[in-house]
VMD Tcl script that builds the backbone (N, CA, C; Angstrom):
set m [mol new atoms 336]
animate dup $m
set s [atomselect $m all]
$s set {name element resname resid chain x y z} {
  {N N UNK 1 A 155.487 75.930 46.652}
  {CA C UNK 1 A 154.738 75.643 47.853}
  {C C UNK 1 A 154.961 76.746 48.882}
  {N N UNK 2 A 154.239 77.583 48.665}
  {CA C UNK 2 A 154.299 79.126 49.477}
  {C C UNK 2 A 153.252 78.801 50.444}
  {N N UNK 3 A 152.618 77.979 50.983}
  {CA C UNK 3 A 151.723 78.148 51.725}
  {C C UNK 3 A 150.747 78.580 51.719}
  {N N UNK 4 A 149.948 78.761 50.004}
  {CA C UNK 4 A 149.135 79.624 49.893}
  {C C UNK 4 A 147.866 78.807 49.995}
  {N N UNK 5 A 147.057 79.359 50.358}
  {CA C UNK 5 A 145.685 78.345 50.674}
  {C C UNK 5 A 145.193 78.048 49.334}
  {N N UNK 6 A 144.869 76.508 49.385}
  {CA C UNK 6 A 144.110 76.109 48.179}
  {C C UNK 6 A 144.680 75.536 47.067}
  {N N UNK 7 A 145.765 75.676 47.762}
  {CA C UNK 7 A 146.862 74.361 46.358}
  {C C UNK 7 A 146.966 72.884 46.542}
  {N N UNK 8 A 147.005 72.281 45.700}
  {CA C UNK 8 A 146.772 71.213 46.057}
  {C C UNK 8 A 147.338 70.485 47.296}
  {N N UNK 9 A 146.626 69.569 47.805}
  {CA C UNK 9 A 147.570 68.881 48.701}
  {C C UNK 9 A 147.312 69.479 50.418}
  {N N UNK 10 A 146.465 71.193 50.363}
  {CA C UNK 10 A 146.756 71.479 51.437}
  {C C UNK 10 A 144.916 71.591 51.589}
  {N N UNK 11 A 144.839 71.655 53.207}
  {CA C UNK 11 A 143.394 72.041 53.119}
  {C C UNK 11 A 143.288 73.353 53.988}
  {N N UNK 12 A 142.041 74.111 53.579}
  {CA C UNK 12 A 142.111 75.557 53.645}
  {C C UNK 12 A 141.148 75.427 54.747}
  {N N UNK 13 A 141.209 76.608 55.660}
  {CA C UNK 13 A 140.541 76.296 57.165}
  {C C UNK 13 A 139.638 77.974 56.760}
  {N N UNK 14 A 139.418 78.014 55.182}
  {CA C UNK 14 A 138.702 79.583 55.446}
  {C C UNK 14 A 137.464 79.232 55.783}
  {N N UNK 15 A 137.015 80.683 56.009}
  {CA C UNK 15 A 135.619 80.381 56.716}
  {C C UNK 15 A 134.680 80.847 55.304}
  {N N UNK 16 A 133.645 81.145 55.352}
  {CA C UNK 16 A 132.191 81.573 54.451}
  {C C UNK 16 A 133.086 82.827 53.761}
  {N N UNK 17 A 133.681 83.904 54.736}
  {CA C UNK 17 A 133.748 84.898 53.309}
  {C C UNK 17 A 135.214 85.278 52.867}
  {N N UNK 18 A 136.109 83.620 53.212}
  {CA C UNK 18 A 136.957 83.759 51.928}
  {C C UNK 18 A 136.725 83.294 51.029}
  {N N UNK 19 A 135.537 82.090 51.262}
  {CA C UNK 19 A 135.494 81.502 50.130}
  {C C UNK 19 A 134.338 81.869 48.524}
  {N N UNK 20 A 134.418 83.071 49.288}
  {CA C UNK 20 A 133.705 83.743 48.350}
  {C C UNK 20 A 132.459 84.693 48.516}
  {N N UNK 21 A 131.864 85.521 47.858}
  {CA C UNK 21 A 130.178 86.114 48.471}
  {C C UNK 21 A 129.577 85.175 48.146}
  {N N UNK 22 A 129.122 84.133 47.364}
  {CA C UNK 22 A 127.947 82.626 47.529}
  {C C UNK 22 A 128.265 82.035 48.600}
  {N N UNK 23 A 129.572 81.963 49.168}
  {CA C UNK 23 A 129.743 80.263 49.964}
  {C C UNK 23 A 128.685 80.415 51.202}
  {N N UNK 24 A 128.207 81.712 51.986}
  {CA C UNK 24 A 127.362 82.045 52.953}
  {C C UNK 24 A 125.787 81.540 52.553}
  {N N UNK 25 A 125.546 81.298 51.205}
  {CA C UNK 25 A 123.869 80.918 51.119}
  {C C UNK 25 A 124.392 79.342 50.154}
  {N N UNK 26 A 125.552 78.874 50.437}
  {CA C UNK 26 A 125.626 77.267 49.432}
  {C C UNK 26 A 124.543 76.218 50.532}
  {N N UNK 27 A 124.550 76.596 51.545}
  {CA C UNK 27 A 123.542 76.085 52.681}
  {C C UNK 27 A 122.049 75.742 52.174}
  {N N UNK 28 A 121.669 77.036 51.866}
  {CA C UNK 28 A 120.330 77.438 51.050}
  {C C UNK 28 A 120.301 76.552 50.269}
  {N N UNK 29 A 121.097 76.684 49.273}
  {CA C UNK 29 A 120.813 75.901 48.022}
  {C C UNK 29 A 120.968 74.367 47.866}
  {N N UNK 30 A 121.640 73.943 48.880}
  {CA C UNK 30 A 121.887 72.077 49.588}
  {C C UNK 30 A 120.330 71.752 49.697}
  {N N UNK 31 A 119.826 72.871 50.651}
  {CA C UNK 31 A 118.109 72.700 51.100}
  {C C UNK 31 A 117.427 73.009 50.167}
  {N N UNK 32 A 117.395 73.598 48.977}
  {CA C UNK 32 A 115.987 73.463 48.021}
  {C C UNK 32 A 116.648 71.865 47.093}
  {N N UNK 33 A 117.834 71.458 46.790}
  {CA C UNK 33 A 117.914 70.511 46.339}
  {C C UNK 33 A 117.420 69.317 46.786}
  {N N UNK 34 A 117.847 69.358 48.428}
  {CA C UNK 34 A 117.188 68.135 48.938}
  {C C UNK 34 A 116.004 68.144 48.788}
  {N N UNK 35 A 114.901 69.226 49.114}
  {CA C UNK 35 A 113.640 69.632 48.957}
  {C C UNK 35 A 113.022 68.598 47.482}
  {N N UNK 36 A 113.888 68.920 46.468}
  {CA C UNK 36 A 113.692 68.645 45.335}
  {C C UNK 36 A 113.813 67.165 45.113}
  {N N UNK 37 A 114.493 66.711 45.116}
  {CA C UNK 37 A 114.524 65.125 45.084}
  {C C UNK 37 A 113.640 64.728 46.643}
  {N N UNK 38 A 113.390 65.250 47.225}
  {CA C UNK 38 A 111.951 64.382 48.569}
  {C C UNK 38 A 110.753 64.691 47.804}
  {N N UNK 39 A 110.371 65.656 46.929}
  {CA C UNK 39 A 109.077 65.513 46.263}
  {C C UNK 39 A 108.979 64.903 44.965}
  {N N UNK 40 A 110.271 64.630 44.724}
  {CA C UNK 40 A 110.469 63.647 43.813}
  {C C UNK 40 A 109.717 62.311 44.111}
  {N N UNK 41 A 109.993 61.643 45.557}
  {CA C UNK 41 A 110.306 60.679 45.706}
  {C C UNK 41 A 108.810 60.621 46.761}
  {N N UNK 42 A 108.200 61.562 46.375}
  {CA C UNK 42 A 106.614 61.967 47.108}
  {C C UNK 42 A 106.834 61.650 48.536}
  {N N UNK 43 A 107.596 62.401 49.306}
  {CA C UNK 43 A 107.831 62.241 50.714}
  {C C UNK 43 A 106.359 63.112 51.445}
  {N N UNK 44 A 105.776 64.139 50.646}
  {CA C UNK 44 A 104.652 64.637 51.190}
  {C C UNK 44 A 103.047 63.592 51.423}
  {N N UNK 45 A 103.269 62.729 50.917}
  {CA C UNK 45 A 102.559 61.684 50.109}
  {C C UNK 45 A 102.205 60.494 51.419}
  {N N UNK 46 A 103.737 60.221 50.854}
  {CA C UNK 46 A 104.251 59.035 51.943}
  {C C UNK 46 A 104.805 58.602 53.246}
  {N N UNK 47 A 105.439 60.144 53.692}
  {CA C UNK 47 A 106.028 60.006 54.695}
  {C C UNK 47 A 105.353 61.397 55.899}
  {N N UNK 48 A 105.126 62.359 55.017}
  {CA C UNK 48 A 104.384 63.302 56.426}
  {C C UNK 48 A 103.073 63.484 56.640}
  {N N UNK 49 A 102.315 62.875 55.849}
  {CA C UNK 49 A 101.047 63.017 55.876}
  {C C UNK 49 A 100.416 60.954 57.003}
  {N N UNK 50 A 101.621 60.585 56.731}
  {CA C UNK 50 A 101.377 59.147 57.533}
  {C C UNK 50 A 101.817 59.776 58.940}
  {N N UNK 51 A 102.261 60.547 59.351}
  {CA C UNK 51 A 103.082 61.192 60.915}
  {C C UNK 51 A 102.480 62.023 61.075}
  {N N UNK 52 A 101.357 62.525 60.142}
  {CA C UNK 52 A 100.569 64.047 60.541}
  {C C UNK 52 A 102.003 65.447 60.519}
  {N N UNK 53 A 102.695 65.232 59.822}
  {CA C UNK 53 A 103.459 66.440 59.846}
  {C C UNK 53 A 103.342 67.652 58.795}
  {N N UNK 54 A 103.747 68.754 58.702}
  {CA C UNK 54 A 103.731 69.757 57.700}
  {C C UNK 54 A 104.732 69.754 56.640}
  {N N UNK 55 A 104.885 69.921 55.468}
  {CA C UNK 55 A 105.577 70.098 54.795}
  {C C UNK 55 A 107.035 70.980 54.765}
  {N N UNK 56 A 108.115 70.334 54.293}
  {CA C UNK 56 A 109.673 71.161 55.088}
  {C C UNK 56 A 109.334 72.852 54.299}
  {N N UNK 57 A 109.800 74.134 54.723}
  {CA C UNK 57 A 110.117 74.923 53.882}
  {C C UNK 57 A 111.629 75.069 53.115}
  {N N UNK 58 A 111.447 75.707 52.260}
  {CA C UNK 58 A 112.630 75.853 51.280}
  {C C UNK 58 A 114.155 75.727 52.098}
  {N N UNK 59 A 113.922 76.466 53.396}
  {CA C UNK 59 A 115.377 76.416 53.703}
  {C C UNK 59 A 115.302 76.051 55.637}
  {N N UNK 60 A 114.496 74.477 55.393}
  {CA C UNK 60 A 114.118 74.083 56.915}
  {C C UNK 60 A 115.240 73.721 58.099}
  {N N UNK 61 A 116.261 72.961 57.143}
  {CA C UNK 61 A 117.189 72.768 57.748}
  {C C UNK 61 A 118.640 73.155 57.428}
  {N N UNK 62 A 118.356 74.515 56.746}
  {CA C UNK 62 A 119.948 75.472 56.440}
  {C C UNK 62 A 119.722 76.469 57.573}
  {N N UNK 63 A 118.435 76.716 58.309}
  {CA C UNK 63 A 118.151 77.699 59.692}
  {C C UNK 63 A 118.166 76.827 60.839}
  {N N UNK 64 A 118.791 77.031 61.806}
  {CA C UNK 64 A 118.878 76.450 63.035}
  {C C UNK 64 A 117.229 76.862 63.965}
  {N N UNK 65 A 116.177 76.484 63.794}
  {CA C UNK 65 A 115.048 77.181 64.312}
  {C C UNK 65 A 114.708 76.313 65.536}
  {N N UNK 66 A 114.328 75.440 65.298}
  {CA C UNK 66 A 113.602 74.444 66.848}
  {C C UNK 66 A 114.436 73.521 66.002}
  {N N UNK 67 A 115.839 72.975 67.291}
  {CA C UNK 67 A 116.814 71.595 67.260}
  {C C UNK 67 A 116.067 70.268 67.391}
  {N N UNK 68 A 115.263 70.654 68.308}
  {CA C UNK 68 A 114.644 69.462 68.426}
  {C C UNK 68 A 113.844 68.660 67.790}
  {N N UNK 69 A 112.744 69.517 66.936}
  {CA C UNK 69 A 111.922 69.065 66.253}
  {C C UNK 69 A 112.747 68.749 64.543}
  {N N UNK 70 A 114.032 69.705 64.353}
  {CA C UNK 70 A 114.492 69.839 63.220}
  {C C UNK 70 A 115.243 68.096 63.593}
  {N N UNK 71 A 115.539 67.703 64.538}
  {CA C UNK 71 A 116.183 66.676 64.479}
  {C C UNK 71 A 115.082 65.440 64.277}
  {N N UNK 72 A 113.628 65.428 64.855}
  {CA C UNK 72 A 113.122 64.395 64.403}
  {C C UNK 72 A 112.243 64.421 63.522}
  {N N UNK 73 A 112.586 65.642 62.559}
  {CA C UNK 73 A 112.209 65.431 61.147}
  {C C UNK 73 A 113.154 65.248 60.465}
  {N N UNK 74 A 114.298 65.421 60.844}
  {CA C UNK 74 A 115.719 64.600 60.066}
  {C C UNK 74 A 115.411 62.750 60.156}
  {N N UNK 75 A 115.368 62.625 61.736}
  {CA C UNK 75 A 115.017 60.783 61.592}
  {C C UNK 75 A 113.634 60.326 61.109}
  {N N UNK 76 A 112.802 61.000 61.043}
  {CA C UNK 76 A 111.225 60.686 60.221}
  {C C UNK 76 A 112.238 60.417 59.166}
  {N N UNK 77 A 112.746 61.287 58.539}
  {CA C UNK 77 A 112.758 61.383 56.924}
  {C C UNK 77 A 113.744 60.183 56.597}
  {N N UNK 78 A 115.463 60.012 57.466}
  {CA C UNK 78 A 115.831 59.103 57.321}
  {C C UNK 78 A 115.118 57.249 57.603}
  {N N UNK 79 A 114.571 57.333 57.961}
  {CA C UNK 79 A 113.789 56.389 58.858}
  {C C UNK 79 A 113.203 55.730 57.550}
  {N N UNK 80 A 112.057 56.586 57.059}
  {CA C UNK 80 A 111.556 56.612 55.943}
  {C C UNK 80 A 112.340 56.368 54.567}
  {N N UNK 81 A 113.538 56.828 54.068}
  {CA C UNK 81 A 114.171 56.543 53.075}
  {C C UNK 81 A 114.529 55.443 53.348}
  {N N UNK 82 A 115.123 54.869 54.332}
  {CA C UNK 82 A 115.671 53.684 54.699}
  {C C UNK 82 A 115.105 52.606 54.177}
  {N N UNK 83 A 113.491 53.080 54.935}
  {CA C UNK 83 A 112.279 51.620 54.314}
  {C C UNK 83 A 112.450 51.880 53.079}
  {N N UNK 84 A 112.140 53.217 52.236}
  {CA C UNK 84 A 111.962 53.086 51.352}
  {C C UNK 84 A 112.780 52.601 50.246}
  {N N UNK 85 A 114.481 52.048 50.746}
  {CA C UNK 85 A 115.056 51.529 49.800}
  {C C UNK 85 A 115.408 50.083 49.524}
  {N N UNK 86 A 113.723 49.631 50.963}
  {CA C UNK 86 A 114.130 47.754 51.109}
  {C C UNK 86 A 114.393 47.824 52.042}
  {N N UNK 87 A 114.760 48.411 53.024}
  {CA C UNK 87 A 115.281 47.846 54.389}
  {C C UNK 87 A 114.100 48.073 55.611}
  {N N UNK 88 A 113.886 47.194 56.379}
  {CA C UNK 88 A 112.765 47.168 57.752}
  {C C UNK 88 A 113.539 48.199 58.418}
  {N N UNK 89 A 113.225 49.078 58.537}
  {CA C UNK 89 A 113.717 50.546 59.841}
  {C C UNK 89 A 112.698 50.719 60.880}
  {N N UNK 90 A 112.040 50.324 61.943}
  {CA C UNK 90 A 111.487 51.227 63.047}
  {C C UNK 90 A 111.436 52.613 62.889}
  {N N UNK 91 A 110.374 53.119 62.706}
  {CA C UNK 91 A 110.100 54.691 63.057}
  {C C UNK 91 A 110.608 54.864 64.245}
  {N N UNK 92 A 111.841 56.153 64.630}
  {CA C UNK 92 A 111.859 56.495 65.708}
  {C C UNK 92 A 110.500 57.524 66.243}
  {N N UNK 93 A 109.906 57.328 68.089}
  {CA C UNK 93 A 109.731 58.162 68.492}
  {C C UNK 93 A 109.908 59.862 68.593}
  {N N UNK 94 A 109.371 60.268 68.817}
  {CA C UNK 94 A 109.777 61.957 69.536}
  {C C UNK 94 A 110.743 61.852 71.111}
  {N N UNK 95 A 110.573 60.910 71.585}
  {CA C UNK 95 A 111.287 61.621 72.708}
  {C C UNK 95 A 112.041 60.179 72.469}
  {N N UNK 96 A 112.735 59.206 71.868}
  {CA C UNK 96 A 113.783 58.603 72.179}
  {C C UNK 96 A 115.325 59.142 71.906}
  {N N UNK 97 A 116.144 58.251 72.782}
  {CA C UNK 97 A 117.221 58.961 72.863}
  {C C UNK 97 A 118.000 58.998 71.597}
  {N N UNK 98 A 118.950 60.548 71.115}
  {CA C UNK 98 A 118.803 60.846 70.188}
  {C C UNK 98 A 119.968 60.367 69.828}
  {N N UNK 99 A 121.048 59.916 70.820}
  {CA C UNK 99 A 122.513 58.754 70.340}
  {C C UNK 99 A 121.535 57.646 69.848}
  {N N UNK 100 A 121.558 57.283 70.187}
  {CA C UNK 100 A 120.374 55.882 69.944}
  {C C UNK 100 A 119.846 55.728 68.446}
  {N N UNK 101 A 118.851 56.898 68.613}
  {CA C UNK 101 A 118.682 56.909 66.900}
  {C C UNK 101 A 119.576 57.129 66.328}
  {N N UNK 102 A 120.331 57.818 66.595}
  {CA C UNK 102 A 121.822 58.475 65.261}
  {C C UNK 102 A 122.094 56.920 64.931}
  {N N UNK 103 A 122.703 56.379 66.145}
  {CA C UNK 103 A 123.607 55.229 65.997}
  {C C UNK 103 A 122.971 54.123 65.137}
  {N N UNK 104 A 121.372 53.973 65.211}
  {CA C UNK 104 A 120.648 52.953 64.703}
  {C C UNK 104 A 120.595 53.827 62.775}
  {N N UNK 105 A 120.734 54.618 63.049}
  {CA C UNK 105 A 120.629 54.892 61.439}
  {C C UNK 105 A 121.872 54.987 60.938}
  {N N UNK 106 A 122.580 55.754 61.252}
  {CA C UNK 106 A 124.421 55.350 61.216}
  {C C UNK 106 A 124.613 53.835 60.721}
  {N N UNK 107 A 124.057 53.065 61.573}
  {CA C UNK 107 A 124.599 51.407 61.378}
  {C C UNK 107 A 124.101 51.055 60.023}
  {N N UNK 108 A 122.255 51.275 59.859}
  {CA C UNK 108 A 121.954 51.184 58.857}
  {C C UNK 108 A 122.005 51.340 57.108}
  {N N UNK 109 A 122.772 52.669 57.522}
  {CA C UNK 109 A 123.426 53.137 56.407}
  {C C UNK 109 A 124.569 52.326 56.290}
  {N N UNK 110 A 124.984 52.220 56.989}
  {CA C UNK 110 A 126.844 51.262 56.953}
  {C C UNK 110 A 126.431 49.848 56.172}
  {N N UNK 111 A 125.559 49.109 56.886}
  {CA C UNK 111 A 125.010 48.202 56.036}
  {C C UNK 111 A 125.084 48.179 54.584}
  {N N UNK 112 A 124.542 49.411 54.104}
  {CA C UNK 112 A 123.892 49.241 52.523}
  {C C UNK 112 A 125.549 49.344 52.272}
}
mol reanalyze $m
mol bondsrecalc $m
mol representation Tube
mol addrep $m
C-alpha cells in the first residue's frame, strides 16, 4: 500500500489525461449510446415531434451549448420515459422552476 493511485480500496482524483488519451471523448461515446437506445425506443416518434422539437445530435449533451434549453430537453425526455414506463408524469414547462422539476423527477425515479 504505497499510495499508488488505483489500487484497490483507494479512489483516484485523476483528471481526463491520467486516465488515459480516450477518457477525454468517453463523454462522446455515453451520448451516441444514449442516442441509440432513444431511437430505439422511437423518442423521435413519440416524444419530439408531440413538443415540436428537433432531433438530439450525436454529441447534444457531452457539449455544454445552450444550459437552458439542454436542460429542458433533459426533462422532456425524462418526463417522457417516465410515462413511458407506466407512470402519470406531468410534462414540465419551459420556464418552470428547475429545483422543482429535478426534485419531481428525482422523487419519481426513487419510487420505481
Amino acid at each position: 500500500e504505497d499510495g499508488i493511485p488505483g489500487r484497490r480500496g483507494e479512489r483516484s482524483e485523476e483528471g481526463p489525461a491520467e486516465r488515459g488519451p480516450g477518457a477525454a471523448f468517453h463523454m462522446f461515446v455515453l451520448m451516441e449510446d444514449l442516442l441509440d437506445k432513444l431511437k430505439l425506443l422511437s423518442y423521435e416518434e413519440e416524444a419530439l415531434r408531440r413538443h415540436n422539437m428537433r432531433p438530439l445530435s450525436r454529441h447534444y449533451f457531452a457539449l455544454p451549448t445552450n444550459p437552458g434549453e439542454q436542460f429542458f430537453m433533459f426533462c422532456t425526455l425524462a418526463a417522457w420515459l417516465i410515462t413511458k414506463a407506466g407512470r402519470p408524469f406531468e410534462q414540465p414547462q419551459e420556464y418552470d422552476d428547475p429545483n422543482a422539476v429535478i426534485s419531481n423527477v428525482l422523487s419519481e425515479l426513487r419510487s420505481f
